[in-house]
C-alpha positions in Angstrom: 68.3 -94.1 -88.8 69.0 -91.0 -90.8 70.8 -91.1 -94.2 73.8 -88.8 -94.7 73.7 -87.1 -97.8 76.1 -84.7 -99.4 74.6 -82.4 -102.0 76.3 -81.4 -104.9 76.8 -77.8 -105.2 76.9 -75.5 -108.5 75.5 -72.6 -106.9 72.6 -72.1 -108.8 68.6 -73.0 -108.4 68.6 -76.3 -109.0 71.5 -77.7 -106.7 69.5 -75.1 -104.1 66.3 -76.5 -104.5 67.9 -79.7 -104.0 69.2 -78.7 -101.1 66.1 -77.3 -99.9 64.0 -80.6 -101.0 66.1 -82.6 -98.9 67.0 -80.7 -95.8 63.2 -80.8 -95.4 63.0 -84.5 -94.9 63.0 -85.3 -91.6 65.2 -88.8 -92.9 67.6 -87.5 -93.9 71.2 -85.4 -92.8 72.9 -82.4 -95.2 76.6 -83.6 -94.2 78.1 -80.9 -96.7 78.3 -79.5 -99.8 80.4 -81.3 -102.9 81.4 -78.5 -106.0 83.9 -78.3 -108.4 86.6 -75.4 -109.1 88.5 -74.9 -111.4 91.5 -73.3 -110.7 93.0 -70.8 -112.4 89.7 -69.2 -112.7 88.7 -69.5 -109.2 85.1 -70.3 -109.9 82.8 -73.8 -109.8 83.0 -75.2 -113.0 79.1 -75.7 -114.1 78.2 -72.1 -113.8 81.0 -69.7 -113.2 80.4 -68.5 -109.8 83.4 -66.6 -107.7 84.8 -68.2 -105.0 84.1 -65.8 -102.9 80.4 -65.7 -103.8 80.6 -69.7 -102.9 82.3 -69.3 -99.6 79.5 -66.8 -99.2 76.8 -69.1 -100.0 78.7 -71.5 -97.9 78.6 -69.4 -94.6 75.1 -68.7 -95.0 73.6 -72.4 -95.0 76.1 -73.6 -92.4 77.5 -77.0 -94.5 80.7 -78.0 -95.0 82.1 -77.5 -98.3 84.3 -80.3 -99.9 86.1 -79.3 -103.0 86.8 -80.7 -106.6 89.8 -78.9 -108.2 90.7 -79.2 -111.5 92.7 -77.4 -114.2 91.1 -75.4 -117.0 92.0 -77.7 -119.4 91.5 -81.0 -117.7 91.2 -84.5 -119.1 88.5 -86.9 -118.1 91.1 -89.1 -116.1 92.1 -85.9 -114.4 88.9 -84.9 -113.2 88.3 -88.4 -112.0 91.4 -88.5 -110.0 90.3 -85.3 -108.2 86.8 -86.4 -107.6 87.9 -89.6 -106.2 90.4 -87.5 -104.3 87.5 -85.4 -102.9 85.5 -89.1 -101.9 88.2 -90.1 -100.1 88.0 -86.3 -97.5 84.6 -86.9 -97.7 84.8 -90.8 -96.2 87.5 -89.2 -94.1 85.6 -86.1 -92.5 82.2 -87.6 -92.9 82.3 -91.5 -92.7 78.3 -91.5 -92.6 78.2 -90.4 -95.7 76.5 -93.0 -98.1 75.5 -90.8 -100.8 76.0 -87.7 -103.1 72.3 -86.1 -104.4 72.6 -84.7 -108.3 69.6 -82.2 -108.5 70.6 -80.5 -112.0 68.0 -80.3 -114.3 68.8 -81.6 -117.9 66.2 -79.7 -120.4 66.3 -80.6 -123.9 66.2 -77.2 -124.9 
């Protein structure tokens, strides 16, 4: 049985060569994409990309998108709320979903 993953989405290489890496494996199922946004910028939060560059990205591979929003200035508790607010659409819209795949790449320099 195929494991559903969602793949968190910055928008840049790494999150896409995630994405690639694991759409390739015949075990398991891209149920969406998970990014964050804040706000008042209207951009994901790791690397700054527009909205509408995302929805663009978006359309092009064909996953649904599940949102994060948060505030410019949020707190820690804040943005915990709203990811557990985002869990809780994606157990809703995507009950096989059993796991969320981090492919950022953490380099010392």
């Amino acid at each position: 049985m195929p494991e559903h993953i969602v793949v968190s989405w910055s928008g840049g290489k790494d999150s896409a060569l995630t994405l690639q890496h694991l759409s390739r494996a015949p075990s398991i199922v891209i149920a969406g994409l998970l990014t964050t946004i804040t706000r008042d910028y209207d951009r994901i939060s790791i690397h700054g990309v527009r909205r509408r560059l995302l929805a663009a990205q978006v359309r092009a591979l064909g996953y649904p998108l599940f949102e994060v929003e948060i505030e410019p200035s949020c707190t820690n508790d804040q943005y915990e709320g709203a990811f557990r607010s985002a869990m809780a659409r994606i157990r809703a819209e995507a009950p096989q979903v059993t796991t969320i795949a981090f492919g950022d790449l953490f380099l010392e320099d």
